[in-house]
C-alpha positions as CSV (number, residue, x, y, z in Angstrom):
1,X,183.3,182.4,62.5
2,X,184.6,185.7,64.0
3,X,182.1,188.4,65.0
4,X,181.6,189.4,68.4
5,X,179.2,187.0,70.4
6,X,179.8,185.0,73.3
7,X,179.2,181.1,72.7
8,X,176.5,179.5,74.2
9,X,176.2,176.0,75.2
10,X,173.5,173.6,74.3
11,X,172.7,171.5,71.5
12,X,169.6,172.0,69.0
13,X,167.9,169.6,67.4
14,X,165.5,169.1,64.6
15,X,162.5,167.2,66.3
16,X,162.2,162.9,65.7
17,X,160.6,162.8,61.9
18,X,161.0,166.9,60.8
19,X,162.2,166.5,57.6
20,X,165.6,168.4,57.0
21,X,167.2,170.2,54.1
22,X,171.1,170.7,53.8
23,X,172.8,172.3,51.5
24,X,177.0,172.6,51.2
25,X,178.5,175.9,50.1
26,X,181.9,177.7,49.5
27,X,182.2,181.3,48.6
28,X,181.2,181.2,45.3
29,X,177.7,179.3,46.3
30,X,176.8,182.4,48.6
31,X,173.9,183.2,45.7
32,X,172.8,179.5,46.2
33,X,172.6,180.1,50.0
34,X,170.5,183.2,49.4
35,X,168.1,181.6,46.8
36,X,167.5,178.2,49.1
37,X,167.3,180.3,51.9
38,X,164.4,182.5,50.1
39,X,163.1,179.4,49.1
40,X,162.6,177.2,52.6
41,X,161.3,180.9,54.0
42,X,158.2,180.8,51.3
43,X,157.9,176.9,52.2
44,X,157.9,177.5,55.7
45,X,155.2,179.7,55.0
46,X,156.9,182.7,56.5
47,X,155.0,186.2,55.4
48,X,156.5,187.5,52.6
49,X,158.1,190.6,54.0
50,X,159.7,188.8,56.7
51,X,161.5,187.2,54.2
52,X,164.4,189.7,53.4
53,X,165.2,190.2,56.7
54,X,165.5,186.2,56.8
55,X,167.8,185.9,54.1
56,X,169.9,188.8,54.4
57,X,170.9,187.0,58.7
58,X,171.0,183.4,56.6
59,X,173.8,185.5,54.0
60,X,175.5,187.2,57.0
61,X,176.0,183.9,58.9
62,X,177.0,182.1,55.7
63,X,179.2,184.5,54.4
64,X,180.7,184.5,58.0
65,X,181.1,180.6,57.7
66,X,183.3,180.9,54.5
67,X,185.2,183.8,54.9
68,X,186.5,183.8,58.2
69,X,185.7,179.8,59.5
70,X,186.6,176.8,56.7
71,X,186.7,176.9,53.3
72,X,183.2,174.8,53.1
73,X,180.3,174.8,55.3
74,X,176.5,173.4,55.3
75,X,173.3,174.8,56.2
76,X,170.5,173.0,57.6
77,X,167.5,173.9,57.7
78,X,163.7,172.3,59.2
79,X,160.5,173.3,61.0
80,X,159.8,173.4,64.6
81,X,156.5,174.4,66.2
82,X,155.6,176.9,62.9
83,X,159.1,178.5,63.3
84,X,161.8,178.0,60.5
85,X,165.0,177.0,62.0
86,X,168.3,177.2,60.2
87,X,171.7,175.7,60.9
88,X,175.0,177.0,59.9
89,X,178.3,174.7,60.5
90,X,181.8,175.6,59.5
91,X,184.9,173.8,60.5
92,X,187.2,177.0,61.5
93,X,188.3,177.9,65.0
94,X,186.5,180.6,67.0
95,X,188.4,183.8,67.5
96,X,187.1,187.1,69.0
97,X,184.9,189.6,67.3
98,X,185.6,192.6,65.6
99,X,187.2,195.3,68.0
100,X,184.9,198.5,69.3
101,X,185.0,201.4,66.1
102,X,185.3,198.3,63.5
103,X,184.0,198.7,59.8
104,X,183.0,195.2,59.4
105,X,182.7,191.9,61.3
106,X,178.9,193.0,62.6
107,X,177.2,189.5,60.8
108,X,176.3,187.8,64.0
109,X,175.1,191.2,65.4
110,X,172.7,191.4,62.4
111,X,171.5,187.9,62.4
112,X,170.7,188.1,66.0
113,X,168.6,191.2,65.7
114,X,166.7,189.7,63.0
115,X,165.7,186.0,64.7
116,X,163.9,185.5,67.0
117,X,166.4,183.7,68.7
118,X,170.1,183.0,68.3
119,X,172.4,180.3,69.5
120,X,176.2,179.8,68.7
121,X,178.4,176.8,69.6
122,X,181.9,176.5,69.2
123,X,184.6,174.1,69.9
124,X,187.3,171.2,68.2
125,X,184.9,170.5,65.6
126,X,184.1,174.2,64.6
127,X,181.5,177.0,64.8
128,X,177.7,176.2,64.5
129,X,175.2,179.0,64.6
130,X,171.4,178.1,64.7
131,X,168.7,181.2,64.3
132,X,165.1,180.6,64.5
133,X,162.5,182.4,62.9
134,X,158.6,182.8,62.8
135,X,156.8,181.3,60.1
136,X,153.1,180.4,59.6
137,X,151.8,181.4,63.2
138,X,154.8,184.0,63.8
């Protein structure tokens, strides 16, 4: 990952029993991403025009994942109290984000503003970034 967010400590969970989906992806897979990511959103039960906004911060951190963190990375997604929660793990080293009057490198900018909540881990075993979202009841 590189984008311009401070790591954050903590480790999420799904909860004991939630069942959990994962899905590996390289570049080319980033239409795969999208359309499981559109797909858990509907399951979830998340109202329909929530639903771009959802997969265009899954594609952001995804594409992030690929392009500037390993070669391959998974997604994990799962339900936790009505919210969707989705998992994005990539191998690569954190470096800093993209410098004040950059074109690109504003993923993790746009992913935050579209979940409800956003938390990014980082160390010798890569960069994880977990978003949560409302679904049913949100």
């Amino acid at each position: 990952m590189n984008e311009g967010a401070e790591p954050e400590a903590g480790l999420v969970s799904p909860p004991p029993g939630a069942p959990v989906k994962q899905l590996r992806f390289a570049l080319p897979d980033l239409p795969r991403v999208r359309q499981f990511a559109e797909t858990e959103a509907r399951q979830a039960g998340m109202p329909e025009d929530a639903i771009g906004d959802f997969v265009i911060a899954v594609n952001e951190v995804a594409t992030n994942a690929v392009t500037h963190g390993a070669d391959t990375a998974s997604m994990r997604t799962w339900t936790s109290s009505g919210d969707l929660v989705v998992e994005v793990h990539d191998g690569g080293v954190w470096k800093p984000g993209p410098m004040p009057g950059a074109v690109g490198g504003m993923g993790l900018w746009v992913a935050r503003l579209l979940s409800s909540d956003l938390t990014l881990r980082v160390g010798l075993q890569g960069s994880t970034v977990v978003m949560r979202f409302p679904g049913k009841d949100g």
